[in-house]
PDB file of N, CA, C and O in Angstrom, chain B, residues numbered from 101:
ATOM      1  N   UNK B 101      36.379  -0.206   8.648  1.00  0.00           N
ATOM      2  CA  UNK B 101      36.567  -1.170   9.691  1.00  0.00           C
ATOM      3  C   UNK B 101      36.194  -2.541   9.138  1.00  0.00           C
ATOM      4  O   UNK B 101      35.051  -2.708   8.715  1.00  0.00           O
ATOM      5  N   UNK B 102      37.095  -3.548   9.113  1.00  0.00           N
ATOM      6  CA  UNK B 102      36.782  -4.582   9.055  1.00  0.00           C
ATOM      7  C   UNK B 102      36.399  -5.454   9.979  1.00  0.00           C
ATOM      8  O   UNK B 102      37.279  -5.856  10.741  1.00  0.00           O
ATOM      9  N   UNK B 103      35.299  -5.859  10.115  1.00  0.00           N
ATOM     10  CA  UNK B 103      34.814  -6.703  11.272  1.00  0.00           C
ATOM     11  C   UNK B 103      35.525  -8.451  11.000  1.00  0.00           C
ATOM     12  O   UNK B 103      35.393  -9.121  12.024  1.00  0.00           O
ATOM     13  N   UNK B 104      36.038  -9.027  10.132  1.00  0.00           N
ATOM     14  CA  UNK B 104      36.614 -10.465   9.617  1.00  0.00           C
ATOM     15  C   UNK B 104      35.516 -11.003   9.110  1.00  0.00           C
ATOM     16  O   UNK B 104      34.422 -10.440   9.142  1.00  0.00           O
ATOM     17  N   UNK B 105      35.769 -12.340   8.513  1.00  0.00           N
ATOM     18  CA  UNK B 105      34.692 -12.626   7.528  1.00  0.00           C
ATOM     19  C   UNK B 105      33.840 -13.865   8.676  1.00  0.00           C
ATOM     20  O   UNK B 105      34.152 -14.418   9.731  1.00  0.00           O
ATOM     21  N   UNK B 106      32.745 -13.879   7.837  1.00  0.00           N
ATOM     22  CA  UNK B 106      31.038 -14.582   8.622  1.00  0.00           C
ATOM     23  C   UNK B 106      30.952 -15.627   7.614  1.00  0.00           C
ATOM     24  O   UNK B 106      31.166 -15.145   6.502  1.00  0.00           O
ATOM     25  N   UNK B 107      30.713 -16.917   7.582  1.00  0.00           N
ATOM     26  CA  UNK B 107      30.420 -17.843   7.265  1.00  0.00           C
ATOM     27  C   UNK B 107      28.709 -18.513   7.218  1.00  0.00           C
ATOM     28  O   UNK B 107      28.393 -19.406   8.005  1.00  0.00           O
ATOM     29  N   UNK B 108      27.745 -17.967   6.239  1.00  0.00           N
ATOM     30  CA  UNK B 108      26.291 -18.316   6.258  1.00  0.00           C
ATOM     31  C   UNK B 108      26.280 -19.459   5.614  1.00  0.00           C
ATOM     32  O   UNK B 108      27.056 -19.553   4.662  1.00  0.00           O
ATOM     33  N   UNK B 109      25.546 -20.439   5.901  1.00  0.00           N
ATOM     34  CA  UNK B 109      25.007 -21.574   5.588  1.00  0.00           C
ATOM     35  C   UNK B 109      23.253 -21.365   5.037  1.00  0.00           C
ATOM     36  O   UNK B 109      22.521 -20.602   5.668  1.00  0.00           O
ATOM     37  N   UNK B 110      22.886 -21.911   4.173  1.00  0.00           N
ATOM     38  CA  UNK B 110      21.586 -21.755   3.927  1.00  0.00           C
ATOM     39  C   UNK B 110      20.953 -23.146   3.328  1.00  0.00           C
ATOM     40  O   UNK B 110      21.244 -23.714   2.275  1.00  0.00           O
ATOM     41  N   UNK B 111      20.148 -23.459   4.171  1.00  0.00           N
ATOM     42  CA  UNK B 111      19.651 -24.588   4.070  1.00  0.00           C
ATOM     43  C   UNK B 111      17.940 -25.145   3.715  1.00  0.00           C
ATOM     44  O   UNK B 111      17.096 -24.584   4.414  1.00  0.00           O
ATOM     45  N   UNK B 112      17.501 -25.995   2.882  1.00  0.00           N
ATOM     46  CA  UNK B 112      16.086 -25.930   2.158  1.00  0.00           C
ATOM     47  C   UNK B 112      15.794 -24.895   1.633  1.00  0.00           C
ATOM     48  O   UNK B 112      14.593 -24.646   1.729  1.00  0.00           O
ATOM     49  N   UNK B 113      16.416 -24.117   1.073  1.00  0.00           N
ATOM     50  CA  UNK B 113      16.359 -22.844   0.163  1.00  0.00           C
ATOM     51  C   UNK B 113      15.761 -23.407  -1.378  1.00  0.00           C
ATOM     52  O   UNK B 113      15.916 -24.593  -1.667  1.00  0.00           O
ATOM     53  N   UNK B 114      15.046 -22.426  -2.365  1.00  0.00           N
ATOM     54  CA  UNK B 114      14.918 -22.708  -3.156  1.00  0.00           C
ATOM     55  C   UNK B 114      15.143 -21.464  -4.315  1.00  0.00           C
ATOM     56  O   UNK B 114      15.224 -20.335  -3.832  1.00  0.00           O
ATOM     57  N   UNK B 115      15.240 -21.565  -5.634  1.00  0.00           N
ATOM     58  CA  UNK B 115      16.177 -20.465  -6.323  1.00  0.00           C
ATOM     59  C   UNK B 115      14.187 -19.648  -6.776  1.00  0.00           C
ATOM     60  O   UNK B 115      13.123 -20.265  -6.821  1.00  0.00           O
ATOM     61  N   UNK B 116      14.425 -18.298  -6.993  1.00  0.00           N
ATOM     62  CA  UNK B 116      13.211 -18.125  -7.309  1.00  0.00           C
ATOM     63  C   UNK B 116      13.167 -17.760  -8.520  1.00  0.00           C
ATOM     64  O   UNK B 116      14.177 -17.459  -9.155  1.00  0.00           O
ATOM     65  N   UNK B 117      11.637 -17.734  -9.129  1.00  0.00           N
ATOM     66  CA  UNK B 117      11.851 -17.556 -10.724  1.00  0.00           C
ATOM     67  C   UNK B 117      12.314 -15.999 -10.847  1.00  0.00           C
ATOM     68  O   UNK B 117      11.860 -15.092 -10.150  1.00  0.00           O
ATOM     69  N   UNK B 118      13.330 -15.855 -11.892  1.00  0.00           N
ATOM     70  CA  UNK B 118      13.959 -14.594 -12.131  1.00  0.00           C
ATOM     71  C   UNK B 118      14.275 -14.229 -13.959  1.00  0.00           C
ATOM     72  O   UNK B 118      15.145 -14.804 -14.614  1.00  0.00           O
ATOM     73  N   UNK B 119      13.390 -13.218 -14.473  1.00  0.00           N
ATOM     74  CA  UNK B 119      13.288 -12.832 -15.489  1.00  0.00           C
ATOM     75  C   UNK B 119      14.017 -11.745 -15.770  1.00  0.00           C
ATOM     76  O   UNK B 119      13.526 -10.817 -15.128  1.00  0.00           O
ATOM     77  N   UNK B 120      15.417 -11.186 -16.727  1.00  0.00           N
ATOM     78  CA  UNK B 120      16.118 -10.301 -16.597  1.00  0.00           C
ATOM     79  C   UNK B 120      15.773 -10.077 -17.923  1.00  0.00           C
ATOM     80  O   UNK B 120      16.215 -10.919 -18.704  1.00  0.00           O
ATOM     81  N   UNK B 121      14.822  -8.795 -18.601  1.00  0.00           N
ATOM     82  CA  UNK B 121      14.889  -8.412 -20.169  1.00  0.00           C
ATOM     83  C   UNK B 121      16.555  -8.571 -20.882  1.00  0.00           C
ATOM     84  O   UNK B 121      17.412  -9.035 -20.130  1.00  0.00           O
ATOM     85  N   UNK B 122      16.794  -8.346 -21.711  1.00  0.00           N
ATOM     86  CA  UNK B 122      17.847  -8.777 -22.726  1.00  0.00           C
ATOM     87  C   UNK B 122      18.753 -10.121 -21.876  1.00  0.00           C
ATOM     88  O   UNK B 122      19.291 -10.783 -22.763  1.00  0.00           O
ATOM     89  N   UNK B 123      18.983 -10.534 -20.903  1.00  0.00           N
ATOM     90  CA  UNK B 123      19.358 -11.970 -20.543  1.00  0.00           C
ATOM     91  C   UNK B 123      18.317 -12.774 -20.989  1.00  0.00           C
ATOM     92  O   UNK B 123      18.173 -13.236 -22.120  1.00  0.00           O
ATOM     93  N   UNK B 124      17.352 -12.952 -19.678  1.00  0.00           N
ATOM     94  CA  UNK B 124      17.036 -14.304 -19.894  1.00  0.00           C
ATOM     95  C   UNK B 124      15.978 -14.441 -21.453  1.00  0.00           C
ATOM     96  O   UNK B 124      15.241 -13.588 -21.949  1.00  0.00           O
ATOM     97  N   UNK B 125      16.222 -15.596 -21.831  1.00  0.00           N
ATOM     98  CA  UNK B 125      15.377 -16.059 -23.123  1.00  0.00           C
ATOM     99  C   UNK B 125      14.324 -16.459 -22.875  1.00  0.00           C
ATOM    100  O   UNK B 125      14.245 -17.101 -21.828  1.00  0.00           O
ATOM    101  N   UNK B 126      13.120 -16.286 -23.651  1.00  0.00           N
ATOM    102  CA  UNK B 126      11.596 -16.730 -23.517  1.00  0.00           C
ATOM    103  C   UNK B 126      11.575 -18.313 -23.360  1.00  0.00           C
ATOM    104  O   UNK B 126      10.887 -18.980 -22.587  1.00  0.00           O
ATOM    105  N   UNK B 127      12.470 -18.718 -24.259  1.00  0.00           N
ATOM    106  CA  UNK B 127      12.961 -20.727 -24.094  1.00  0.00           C
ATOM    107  C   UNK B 127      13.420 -20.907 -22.850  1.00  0.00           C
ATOM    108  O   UNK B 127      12.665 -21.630 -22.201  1.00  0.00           O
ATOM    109  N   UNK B 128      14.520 -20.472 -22.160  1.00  0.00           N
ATOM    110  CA  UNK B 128      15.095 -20.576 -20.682  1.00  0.00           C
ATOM    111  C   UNK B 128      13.628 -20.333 -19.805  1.00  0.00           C
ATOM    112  O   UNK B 128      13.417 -21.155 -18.914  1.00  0.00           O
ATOM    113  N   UNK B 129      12.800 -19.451 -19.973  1.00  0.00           N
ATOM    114  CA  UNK B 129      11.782 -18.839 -18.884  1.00  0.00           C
ATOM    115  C   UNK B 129      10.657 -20.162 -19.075  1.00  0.00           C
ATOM    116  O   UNK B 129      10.186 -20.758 -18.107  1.00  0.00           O
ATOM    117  N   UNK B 130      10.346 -20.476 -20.439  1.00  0.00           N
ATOM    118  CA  UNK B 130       9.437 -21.319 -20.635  1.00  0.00           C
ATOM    119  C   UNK B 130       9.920 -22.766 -19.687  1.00  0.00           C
ATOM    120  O   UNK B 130       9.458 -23.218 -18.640  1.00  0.00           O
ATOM    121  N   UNK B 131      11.152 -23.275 -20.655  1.00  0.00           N
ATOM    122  CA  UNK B 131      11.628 -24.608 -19.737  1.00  0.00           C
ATOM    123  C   UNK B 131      11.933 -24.695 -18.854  1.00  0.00           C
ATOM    124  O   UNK B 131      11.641 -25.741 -18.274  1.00  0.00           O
ATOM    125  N   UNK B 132      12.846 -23.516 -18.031  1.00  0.00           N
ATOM    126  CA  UNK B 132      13.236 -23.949 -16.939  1.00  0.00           C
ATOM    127  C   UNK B 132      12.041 -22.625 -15.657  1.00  0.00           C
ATOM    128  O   UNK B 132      11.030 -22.721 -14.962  1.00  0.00           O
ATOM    129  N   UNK B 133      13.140 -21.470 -16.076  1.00  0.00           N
ATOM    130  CA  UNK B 133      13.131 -20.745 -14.963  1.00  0.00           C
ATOM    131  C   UNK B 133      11.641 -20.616 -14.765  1.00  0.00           C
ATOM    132  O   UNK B 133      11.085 -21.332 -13.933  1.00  0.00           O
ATOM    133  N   UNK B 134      11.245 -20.103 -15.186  1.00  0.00           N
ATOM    134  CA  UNK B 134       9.655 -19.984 -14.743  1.00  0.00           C
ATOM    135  C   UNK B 134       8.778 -21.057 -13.313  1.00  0.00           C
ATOM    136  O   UNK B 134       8.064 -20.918 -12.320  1.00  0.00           O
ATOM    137  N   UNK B 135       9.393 -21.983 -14.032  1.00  0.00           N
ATOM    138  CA  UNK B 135       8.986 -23.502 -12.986  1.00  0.00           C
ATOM    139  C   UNK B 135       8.890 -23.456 -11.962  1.00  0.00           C
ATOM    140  O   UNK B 135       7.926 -23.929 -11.360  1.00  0.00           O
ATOM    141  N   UNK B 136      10.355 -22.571 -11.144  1.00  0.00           N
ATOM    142  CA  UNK B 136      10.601 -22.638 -10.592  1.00  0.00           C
ATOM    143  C   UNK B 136       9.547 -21.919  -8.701  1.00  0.00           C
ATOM    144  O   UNK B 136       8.906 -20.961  -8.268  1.00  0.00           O
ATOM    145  N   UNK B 137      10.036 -23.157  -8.339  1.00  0.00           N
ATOM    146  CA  UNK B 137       8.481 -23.170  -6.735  1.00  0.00           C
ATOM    147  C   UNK B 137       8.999 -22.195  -6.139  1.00  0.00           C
ATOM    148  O   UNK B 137       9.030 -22.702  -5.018  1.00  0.00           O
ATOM    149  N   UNK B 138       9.483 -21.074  -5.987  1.00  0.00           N
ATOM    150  CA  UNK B 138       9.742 -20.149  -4.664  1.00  0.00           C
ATOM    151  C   UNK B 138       8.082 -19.222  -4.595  1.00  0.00           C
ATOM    152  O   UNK B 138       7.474 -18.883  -5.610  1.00  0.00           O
ATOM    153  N   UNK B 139       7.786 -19.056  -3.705  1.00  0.00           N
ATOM    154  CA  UNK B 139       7.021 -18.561  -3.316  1.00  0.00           C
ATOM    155  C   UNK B 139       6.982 -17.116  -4.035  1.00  0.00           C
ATOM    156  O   UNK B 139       5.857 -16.650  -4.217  1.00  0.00           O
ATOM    157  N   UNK B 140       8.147 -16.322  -4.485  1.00  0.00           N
ATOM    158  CA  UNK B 140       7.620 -15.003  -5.340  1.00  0.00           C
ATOM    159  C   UNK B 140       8.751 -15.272  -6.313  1.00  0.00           C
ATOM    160  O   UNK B 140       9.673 -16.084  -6.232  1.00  0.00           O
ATOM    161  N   UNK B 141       8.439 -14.355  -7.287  1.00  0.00           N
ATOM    162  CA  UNK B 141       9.176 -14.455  -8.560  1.00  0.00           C
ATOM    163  C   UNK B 141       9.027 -12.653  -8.916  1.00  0.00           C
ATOM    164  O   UNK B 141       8.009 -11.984  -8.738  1.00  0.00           O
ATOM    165  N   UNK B 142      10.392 -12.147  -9.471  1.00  0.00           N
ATOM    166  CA  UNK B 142      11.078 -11.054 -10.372  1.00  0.00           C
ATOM    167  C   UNK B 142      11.063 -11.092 -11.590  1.00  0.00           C
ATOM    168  O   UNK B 142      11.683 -11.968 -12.194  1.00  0.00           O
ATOM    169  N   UNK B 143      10.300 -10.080 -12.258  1.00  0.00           N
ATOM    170  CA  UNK B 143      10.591  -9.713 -13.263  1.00  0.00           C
ATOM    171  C   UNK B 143      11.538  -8.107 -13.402  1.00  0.00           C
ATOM    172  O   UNK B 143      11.548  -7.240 -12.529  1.00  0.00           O
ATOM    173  N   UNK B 144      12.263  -8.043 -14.707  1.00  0.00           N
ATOM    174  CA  UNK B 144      12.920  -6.877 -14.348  1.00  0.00           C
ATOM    175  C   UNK B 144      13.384  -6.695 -15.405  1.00  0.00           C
ATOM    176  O   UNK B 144      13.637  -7.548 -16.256  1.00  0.00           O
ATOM    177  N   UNK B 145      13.592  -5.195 -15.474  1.00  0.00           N
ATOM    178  CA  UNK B 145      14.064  -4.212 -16.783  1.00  0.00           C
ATOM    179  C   UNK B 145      15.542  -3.399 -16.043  1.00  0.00           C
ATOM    180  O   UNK B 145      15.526  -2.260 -15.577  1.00  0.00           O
ATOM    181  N   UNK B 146      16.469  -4.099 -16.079  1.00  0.00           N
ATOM    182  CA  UNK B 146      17.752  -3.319 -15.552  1.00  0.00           C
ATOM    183  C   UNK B 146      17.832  -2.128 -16.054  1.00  0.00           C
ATOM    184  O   UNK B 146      17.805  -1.936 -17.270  1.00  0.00           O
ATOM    185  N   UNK B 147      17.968  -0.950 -14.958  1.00  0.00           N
ATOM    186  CA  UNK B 147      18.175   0.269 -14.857  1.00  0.00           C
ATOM    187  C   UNK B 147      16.797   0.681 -15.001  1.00  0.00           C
ATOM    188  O   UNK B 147      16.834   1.907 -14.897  1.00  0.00           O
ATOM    189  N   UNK B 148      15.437   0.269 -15.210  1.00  0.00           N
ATOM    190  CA  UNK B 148      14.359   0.942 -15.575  1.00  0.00           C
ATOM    191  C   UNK B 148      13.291   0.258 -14.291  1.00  0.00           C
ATOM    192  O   UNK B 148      13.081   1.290 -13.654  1.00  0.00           O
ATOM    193  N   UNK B 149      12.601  -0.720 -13.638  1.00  0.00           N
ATOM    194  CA  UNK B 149      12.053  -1.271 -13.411  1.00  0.00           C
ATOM    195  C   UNK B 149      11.960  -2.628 -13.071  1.00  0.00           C
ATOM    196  O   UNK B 149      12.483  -3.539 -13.712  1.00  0.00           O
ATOM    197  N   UNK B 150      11.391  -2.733 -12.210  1.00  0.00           N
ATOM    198  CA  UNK B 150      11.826  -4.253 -11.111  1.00  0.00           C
ATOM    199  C   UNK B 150      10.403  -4.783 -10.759  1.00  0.00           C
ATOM    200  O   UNK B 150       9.842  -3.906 -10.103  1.00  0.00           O
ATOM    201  N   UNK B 151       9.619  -5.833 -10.925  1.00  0.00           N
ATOM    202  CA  UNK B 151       8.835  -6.418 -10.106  1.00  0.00           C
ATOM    203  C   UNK B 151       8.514  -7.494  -9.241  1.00  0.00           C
ATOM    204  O   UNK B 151       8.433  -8.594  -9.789  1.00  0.00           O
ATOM    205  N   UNK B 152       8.317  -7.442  -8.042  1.00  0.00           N
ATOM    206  CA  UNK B 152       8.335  -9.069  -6.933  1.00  0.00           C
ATOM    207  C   UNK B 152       6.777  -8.815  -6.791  1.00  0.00           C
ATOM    208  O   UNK B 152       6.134  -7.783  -6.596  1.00  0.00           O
ATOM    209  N   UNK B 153       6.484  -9.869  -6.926  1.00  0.00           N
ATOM    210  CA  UNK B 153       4.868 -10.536  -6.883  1.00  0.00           C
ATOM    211  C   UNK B 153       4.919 -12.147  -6.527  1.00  0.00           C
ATOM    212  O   UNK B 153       5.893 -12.888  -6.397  1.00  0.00           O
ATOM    213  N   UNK B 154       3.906 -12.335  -6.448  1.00  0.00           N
ATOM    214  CA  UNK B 154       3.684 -13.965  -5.959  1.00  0.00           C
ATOM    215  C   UNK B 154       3.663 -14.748  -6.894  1.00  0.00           C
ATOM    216  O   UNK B 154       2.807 -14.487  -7.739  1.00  0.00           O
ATOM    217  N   UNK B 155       4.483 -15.904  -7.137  1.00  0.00           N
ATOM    218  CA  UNK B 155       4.730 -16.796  -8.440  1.00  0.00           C
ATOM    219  C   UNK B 155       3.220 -17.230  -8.801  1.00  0.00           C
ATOM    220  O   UNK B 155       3.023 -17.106 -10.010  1.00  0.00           O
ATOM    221  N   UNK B 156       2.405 -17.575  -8.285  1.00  0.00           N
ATOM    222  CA  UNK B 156       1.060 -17.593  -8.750  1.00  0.00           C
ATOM    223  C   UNK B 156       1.010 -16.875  -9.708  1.00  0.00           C
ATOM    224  O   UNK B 156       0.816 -17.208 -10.877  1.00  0.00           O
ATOM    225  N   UNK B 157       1.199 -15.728  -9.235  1.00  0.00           N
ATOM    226  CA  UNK B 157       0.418 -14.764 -10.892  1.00  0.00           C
ATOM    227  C   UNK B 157       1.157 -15.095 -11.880  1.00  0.00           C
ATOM    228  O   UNK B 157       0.752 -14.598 -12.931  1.00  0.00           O
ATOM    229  N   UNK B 158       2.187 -15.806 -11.997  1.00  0.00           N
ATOM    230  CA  UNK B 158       3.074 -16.400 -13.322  1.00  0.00           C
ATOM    231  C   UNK B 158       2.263 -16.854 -14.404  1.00  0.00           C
ATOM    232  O   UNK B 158       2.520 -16.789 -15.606  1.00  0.00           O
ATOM    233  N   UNK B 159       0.920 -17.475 -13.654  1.00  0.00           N
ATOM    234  CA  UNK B 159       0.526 -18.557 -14.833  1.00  0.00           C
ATOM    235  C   UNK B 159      -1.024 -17.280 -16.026  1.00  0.00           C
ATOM    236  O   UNK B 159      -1.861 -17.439 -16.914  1.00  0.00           O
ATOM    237  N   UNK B 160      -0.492 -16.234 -15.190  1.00  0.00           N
ATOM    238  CA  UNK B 160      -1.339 -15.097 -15.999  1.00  0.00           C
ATOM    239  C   UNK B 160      -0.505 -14.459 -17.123  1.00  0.00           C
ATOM    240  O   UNK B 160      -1.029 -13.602 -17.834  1.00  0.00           O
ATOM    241  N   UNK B 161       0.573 -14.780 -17.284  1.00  0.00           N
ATOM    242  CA  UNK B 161       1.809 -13.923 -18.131  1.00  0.00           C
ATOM    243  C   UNK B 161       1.799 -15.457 -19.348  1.00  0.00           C
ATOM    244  O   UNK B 161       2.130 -16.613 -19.083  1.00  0.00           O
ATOM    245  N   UNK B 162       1.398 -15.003 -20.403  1.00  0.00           N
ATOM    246  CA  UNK B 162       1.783 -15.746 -21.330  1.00  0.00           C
ATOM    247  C   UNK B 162       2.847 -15.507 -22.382  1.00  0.00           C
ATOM    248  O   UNK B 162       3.135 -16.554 -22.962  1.00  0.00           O
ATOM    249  N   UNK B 163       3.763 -14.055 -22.958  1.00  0.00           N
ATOM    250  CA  UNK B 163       4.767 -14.374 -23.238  1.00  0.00           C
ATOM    251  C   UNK B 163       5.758 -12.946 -22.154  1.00  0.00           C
ATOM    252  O   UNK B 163       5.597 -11.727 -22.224  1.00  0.00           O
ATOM    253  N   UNK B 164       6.557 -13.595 -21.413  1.00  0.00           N
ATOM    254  CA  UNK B 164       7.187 -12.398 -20.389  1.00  0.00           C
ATOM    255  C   UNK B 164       8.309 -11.452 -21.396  1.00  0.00           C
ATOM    256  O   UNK B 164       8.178 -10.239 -21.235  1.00  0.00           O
ATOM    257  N   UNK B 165       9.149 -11.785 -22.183  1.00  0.00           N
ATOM    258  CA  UNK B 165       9.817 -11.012 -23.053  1.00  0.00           C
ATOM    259  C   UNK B 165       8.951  -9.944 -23.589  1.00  0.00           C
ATOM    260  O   UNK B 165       9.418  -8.842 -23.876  1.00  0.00           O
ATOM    261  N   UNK B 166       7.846 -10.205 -23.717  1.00  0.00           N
ATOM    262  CA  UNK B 166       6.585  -9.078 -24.615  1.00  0.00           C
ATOM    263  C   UNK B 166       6.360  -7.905 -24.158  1.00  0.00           C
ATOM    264  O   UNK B 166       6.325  -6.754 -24.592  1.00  0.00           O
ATOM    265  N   UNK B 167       6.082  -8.933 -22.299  1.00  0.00           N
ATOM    266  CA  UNK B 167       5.499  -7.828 -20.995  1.00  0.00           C
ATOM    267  C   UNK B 167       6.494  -6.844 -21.188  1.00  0.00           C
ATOM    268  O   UNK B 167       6.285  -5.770 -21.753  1.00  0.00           O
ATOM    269  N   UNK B 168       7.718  -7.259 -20.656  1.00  0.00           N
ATOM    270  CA  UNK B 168       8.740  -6.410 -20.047  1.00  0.00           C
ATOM    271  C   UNK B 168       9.530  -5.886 -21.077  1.00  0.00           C
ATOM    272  O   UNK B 168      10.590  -5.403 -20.678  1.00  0.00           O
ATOM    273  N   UNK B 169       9.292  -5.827 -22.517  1.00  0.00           N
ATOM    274  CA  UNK B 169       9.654  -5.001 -24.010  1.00  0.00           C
ATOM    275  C   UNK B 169       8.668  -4.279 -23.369  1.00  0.00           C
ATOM    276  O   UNK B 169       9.303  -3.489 -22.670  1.00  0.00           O
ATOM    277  N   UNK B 170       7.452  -4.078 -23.188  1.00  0.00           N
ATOM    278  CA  UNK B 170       6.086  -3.079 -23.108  1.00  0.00           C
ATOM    279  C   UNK B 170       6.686  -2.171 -21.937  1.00  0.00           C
ATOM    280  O   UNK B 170       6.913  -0.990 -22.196  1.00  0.00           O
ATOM    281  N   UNK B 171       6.862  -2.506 -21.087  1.00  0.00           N
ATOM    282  CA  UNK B 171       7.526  -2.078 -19.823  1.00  0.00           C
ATOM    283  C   UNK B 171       8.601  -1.276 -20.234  1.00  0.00           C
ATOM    284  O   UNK B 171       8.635  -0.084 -19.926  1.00  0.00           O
ATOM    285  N   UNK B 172       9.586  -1.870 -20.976  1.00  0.00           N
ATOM    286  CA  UNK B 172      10.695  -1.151 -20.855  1.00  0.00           C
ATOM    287  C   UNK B 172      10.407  -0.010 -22.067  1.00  0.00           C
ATOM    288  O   UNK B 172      11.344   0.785 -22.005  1.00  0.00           O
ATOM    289  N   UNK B 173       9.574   0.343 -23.033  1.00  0.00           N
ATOM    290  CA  UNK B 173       9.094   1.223 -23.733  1.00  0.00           C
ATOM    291  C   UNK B 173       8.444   2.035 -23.041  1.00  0.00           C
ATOM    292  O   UNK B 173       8.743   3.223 -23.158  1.00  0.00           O
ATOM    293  N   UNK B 174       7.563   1.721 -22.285  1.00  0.00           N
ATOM    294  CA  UNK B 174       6.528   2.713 -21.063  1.00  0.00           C
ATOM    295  C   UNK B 174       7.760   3.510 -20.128  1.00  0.00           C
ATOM    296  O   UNK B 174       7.781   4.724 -19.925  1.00  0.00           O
ATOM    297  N   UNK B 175       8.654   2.631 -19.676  1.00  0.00           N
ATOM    298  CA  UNK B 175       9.674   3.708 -18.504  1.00  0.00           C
ATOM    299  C   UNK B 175      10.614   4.707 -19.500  1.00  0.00           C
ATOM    300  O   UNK B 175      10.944   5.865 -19.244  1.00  0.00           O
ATOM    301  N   UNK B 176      10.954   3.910 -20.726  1.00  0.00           N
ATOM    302  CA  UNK B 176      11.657   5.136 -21.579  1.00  0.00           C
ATOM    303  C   UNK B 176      10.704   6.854 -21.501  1.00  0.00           C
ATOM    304  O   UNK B 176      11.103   8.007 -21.334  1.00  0.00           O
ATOM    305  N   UNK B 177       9.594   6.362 -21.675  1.00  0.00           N
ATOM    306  CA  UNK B 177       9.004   7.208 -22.735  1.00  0.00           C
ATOM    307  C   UNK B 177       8.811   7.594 -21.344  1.00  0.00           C
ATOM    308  O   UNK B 177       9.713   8.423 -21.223  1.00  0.00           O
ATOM    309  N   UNK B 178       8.235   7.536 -20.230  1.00  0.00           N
ATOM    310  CA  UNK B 178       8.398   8.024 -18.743  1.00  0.00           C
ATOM    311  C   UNK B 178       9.152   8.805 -18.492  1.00  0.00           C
ATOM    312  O   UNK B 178       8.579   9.749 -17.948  1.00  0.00           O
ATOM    313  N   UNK B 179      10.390   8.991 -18.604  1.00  0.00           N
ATOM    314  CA  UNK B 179      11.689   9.147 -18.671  1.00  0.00           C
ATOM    315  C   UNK B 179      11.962  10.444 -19.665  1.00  0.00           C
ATOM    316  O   UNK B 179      12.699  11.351 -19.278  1.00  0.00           O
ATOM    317  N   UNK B 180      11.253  10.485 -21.122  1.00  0.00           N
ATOM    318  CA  UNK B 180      11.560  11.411 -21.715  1.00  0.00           C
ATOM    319  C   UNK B 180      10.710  12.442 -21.732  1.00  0.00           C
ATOM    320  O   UNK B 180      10.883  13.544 -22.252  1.00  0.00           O
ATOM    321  N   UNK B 181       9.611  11.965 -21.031  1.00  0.00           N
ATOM    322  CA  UNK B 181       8.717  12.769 -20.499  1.00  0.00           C
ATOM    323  C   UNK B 181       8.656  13.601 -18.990  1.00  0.00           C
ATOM    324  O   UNK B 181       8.144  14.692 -18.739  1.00  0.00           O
ATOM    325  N   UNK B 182       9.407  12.613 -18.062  1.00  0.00           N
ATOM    326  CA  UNK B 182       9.769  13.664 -16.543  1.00  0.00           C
ATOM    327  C   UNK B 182      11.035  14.315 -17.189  1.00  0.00           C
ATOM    328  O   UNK B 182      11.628  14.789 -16.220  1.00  0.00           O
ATOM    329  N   UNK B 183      11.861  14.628 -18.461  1.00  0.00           N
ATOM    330  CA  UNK B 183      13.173  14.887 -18.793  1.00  0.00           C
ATOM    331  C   UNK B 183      14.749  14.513 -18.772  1.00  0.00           C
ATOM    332  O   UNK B 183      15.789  15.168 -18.832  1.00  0.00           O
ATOM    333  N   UNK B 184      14.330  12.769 -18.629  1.00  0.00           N
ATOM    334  CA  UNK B 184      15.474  12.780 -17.763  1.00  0.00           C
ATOM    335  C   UNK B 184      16.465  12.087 -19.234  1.00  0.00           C
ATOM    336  O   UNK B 184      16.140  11.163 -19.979  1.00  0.00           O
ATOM    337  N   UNK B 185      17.373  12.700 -19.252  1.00  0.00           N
ATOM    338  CA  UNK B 185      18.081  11.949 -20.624  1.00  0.00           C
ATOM    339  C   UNK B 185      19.000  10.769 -20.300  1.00  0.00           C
ATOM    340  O   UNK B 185      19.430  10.104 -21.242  1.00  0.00           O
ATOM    341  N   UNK B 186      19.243  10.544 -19.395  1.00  0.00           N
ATOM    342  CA  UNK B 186      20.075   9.313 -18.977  1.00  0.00           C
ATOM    343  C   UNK B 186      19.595   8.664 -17.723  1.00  0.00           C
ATOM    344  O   UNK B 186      19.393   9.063 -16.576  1.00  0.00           O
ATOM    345  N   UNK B 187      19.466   7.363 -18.431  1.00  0.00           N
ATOM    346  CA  UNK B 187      18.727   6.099 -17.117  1.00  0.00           C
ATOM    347  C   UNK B 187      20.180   5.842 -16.127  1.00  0.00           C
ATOM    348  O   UNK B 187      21.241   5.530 -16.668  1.00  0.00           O
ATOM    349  N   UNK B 188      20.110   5.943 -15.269  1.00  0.00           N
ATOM    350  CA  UNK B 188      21.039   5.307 -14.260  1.00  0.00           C
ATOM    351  C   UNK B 188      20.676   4.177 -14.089  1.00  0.00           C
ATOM    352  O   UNK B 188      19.506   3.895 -13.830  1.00  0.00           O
ATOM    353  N   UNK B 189      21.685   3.258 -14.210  1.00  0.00           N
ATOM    354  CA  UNK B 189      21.791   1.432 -14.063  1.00  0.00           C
ATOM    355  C   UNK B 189      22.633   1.760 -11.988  1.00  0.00           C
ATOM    356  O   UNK B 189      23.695   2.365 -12.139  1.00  0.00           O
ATOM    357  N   UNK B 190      22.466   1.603 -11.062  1.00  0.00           N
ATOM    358  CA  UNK B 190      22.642   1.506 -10.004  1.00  0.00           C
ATOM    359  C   UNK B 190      23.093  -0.337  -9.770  1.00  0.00           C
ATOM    360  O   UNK B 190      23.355  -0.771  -8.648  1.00  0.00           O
TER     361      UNK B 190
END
């Protein structure tokens, strides 16, 4: 069923900081994205692991490519340990 299309407007919005392992670059996160004022910020390991926390704790992460390499080694090995041989990317 198609209901027809809705038209949202969004207004004083702000973009939030967003860390994607193999996208974003430690240079992009340093100069720009990181900066960025939204009230929470994502880090994330596509197909493995996702985190939303409060951009505050940003200034506790000193290199995020490192974290989320550590991360994405911990859910592998997670993974080959509950048996599962293939990560689903959803």
């Amino acid at each position: 069923m198609n209901l027809g299309d809705v038209t949202i407007e969004v207004a004083n919005a702000v973009e939030a900081p967003y860390f994607q392992l193999g996208k974003t670059t430690e240079e992009d996160w340093i100069d720009h994205i990181g900066k960025r004022l939204a009230p929470w910020a994502e880090l994330e390991v596509p197909g493995q692991i996702s985190f939303v926390f409060p951009s505050y704790e940003l200034e506790r992460i000193s290199n995020v490519t490192a974290l989320m390499e550590y991360w994405s080694e911990l859910m592998e090995a997670f993974n080959k340990f509950a048996g599962f041989d293939v990560i689903l990317i959803l």
